[in-house]
C-alpha positions in Angstrom: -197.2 330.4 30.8 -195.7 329.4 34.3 -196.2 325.9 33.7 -195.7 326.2 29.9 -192.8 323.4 29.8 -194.9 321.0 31.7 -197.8 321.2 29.7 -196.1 321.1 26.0 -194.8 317.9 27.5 -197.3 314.5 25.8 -196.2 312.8 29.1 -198.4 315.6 31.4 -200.5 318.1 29.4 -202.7 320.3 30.9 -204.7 317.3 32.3 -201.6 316.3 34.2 -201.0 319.8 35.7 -204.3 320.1 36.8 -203.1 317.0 38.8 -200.3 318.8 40.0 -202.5 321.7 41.2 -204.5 320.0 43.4 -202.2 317.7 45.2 -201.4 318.0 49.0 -197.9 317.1 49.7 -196.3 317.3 53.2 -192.9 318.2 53.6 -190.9 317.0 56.9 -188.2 318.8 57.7 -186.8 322.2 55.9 -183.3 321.3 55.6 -180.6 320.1 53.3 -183.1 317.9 51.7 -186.4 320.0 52.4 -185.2 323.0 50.9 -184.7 321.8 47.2 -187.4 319.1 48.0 -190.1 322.6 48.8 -188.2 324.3 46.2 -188.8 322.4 42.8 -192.7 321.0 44.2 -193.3 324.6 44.8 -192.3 325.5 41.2 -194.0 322.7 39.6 -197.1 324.4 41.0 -198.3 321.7 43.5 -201.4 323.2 45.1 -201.0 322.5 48.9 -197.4 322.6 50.0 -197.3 321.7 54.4 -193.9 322.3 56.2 -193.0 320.8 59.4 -189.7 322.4 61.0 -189.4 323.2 64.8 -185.2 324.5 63.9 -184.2 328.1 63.7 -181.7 328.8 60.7 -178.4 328.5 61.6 -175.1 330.1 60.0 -173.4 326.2 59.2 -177.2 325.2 56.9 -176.1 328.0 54.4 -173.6 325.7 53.3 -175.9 323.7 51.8 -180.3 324.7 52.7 -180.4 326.8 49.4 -184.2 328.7 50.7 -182.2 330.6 53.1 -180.1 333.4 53.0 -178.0 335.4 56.1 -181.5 337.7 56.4 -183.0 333.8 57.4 -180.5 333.4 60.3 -182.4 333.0 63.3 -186.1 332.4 62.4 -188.1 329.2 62.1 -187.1 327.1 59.2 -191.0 326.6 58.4 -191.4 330.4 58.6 -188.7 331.5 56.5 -188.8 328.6 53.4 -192.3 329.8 53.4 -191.3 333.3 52.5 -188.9 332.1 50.0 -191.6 330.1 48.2 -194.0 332.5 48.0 -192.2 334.9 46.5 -191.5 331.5 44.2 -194.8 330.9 43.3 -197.5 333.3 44.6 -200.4 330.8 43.2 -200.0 327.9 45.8 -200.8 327.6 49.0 -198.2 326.9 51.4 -198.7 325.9 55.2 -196.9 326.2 57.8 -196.0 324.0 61.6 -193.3 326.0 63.0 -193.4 322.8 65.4 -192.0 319.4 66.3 -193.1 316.5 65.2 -194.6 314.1 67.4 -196.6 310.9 67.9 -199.7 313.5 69.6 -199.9 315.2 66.0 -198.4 313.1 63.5 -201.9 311.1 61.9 -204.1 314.2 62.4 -201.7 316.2 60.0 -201.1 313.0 57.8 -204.5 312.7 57.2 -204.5 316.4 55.5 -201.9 315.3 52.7 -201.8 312.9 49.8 -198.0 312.4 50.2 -195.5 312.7 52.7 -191.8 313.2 52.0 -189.4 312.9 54.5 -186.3 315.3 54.6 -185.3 314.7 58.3 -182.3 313.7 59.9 -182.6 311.1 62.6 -183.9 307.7 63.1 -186.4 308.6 66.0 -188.0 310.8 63.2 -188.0 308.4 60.4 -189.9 305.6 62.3 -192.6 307.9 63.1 -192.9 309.4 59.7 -193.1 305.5 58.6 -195.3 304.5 61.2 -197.5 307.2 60.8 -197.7 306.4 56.7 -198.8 303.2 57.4 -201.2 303.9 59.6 -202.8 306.8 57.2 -202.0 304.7 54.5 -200.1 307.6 53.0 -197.3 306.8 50.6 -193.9 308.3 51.6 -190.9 309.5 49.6 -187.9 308.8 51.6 -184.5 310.3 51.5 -181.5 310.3 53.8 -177.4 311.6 53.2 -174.4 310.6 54.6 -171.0 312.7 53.9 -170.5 311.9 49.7 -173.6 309.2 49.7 -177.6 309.3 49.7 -180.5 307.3 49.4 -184.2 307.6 47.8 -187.3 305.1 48.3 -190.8 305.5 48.1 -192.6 303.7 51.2 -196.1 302.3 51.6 -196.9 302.9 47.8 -199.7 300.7 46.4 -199.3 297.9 49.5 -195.5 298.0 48.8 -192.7 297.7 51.5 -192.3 300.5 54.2 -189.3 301.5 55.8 -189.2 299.2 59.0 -189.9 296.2 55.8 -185.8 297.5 54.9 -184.9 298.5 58.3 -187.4 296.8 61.1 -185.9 298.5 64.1 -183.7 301.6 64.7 -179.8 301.8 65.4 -179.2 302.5 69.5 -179.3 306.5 70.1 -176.7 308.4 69.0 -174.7 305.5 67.6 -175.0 307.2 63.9 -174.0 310.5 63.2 -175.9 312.7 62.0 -174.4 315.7 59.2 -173.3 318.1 62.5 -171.3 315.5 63.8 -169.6 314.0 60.4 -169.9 316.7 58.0 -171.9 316.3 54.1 -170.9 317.5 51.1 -173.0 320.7 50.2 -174.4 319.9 47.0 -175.4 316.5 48.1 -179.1 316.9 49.8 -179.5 318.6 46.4 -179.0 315.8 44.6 -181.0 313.6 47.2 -183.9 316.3 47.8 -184.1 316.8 43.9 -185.0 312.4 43.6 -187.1 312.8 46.4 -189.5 315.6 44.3 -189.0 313.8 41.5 -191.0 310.9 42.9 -193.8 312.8 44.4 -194.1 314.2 40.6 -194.2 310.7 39.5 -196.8 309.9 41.9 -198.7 312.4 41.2 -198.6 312.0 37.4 -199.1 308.0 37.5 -196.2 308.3 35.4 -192.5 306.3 35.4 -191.7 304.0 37.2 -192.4 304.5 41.1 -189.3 303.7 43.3 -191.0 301.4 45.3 -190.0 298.0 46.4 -186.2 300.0 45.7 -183.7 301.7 47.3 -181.6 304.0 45.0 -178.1 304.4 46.3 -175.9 307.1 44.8 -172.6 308.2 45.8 -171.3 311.9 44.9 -167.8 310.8 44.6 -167.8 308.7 41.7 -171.4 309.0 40.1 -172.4 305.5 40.7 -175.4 304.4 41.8 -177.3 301.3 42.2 -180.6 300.2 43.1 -181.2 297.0 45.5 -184.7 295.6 46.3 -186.9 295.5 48.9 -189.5 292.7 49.6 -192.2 294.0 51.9 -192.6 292.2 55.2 -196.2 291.5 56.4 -194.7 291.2 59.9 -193.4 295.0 59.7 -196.7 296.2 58.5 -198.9 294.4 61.1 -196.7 295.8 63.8 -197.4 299.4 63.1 -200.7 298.2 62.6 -201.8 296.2 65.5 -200.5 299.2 67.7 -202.4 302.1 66.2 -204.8 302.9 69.1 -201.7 303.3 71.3 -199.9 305.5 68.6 -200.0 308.5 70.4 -199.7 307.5 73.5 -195.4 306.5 72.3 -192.6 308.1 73.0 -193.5 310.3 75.8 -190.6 311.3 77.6 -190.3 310.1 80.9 -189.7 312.3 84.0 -186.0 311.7 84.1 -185.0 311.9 88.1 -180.9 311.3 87.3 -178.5 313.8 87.4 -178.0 315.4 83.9 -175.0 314.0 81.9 -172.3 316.7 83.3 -170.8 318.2 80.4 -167.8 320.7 80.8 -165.3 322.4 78.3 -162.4 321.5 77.7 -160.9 324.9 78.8 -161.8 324.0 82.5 -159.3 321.8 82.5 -155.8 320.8 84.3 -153.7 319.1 81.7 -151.4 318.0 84.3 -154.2 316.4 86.4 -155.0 312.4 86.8 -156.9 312.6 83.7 -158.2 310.3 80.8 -159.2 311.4 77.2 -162.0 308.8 75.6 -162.7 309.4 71.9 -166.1 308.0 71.0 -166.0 308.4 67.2 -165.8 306.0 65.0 -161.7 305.1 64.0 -162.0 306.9 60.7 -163.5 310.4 62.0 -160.5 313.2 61.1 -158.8 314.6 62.7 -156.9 312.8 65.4 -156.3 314.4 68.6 -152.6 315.4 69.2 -150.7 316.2 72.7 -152.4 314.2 75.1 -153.2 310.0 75.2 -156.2 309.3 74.0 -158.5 305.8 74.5 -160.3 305.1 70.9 -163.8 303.7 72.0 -166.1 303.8 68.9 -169.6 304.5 70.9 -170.9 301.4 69.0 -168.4 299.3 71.0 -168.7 301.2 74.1 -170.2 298.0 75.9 -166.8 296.1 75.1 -164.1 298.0 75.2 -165.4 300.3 78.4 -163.1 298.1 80.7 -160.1 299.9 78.6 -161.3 303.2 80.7 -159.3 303.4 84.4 -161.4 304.0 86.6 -159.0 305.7 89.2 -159.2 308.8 87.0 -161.1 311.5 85.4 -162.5 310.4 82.1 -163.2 313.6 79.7 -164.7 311.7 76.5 -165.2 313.5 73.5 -166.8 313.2 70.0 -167.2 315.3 66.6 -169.3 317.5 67.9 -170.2 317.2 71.5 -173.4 315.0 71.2 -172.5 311.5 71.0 -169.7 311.8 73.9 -172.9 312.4 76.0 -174.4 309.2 75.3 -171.3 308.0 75.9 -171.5 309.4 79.7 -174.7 308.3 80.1 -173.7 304.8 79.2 -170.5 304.9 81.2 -172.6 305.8 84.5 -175.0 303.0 83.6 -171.5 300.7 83.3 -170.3 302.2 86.8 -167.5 304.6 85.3 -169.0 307.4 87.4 -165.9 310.0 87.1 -166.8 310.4 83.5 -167.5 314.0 82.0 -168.4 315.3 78.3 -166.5 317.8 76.7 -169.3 320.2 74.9 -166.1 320.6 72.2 -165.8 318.7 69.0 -162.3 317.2 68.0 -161.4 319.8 65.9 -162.0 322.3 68.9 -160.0 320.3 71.5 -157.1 319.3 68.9 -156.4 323.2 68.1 -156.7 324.3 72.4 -154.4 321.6 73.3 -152.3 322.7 70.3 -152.2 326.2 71.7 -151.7 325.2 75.2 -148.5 323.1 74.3 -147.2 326.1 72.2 -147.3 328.3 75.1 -145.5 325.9 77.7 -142.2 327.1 78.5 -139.5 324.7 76.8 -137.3 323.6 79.6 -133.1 324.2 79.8 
């Protein structure tokens, strides 16, 4: 009776849930996509569900992680999805990696899955995930959101195209933001996460048409979408390839001997000082900081506009959300702007202080 709408269907029959049951399908990441991604795959009745989250709940996912509720806040992601499914589906089994995900454990956990989907939210991430397909020879369903627009793919399907075939190297660190710094709308990862399942299904089935060698764009704000096409490059695959024995040896973090970026708020500081504000975001990031001058330096442009900064004074550079201002300062060191400091504020933070601050100065006769 549980699966009574899949099974009346000609396309899946009892044959094809029996497929269903016994897949193993690997979810990274429990968040805006994860959640409805975990969600429908665990009511469809897919046998083996893995999560991978290493992320507590936090108050700002409600907005859009649907698995979680305000009893979630504070527990793994992994830990607490996994009590959400359950109670969804008692019949599956659902494991759990309250953990991060690395190049040390990435192929020996591939290697326990049919499918990986990919519901994370970074670049570093991505590239393993892909790298570690390719290596597995594991097809993965791909997804990623931006404000009001997504994307779905499915990588290393059948010898088709993986990600580095569309994208063969990542963007420079923090030089995209992610959803904390630039916002999403809440129902998007929905929409996204919801494709993304839909694909595994199709794999799983042999049915439809596979979104491989494509990459679905939609956008939220006007309902269009369109697909574009993705030759696969022998080059890319042969890359990942020729450097499997080294695979987890990658991306170990160095010991880093520097001083740490110095990051300060913006509360600990003298308005009336020598002082410089640097905006880092990009030129159509909301909203604008009021009450002081401020340098626009989009951190992609850093490198050619820097000379813009003076020197002679304190530089306090600031971003959405406190994360990209610090690359920023580590970049500015590296450039020999040494007086340079990150404000731990976002915009929207620093706008309403200074705000207040100018509100209380006494006007003068």
């Amino acid at each position: 009776m549980r699966y009574n709408r899949h099974i009346i269907l000609s396309e899946i029959g009892q044959e094809g849930q029996d497929r269903i049951s016994k897949a193993k399908v690997l979810a990274i990441g429990a968040g805006g996509l994860g959640c409805p991604i975990l969600q429908y795959l665990a009511a469809a009745g897919v046998g083996t569900l893995g999560i991978i989250d290493f992320d507590t709940v936090d108050l700002s996912n409600l907005q859009r992680q649907v698995l979680f509720g305000t009893a979630s806040l504070g527990q793994n992601k992994a830990l607490a999805a996994k009590e959400r499914l359950a109670d969804l589906n008692s019949d599956i089994t659902i494991n759990t990696y309250p953990e991060k995900l690395t190049h040390k454990n990435a192929i020996a956990l591939f290697e326990q899955y049919d499918i990986i989907v990919d519901g994370s939210d970074n670049f570093e991430t991505r590239y393993l995930v892909n790298d570690a397909c390719v290596i597995t020879n594991k097809p993965l369903v791909f997804g990623s959101i931006y404000k009001f627009e997504g994307q779905v793919s499915v990588f290393n399907y059948q010898n088709g195209p993986s990600y580095r075939c569309l994208f063969p190297n990542p963007p420079e660190q923090g030089a995209v933001p992610n959803c904390s710094e630039i916002g999403v709308l809440g129902v998007l990862p929905g929409i996204i996460g919801t494709m993304q399942a839909n694909e595994v299904l199709k794999i799983i089935l042999g049915i439809g048409q596979v979104l491989s060698g494509k990459l679905l764009c939609y956008n939220a704000l006007t309902l269009q979408n369109h697909i574009l096409k993705i030759q696969r490059s022998e080059e890319a695959i042969q890359s990942v390839l020729k450097d499997k024995a080294n695979f987890h040896k990658k991306h170990v973090e160095p010991v880093n001997c520097a001083l740490e970026p110095v990051s300060v708020s913006i509360t600990d500081i003298k308005i009336n000082e020598n002082i410089q504000f640097v905006d880092v975001r990009e030129a159509h990031e909301q909203p604008k900081v009021e009450g002081v001058s401020v340098i626009d330096i989009p951190l992609s442009e850093l490198e050619d506009e820097y000379i813009n900064i003076d020197p002679s004074k304190k530089a306090y550079v600031f971003c959405q959300a406190g994360i990209r201002s610090e690359h920023a300062v580590e970049r500015l060191e590296e450039l020999g702007i040494t007086n340079c400091f990150s404000l731990i504020e976002g915009a929207a933070e620093i706008n309403d202080y200074l705000n207040a601050q100018l509100e209380e100065k006494p006007v003068k006769s």
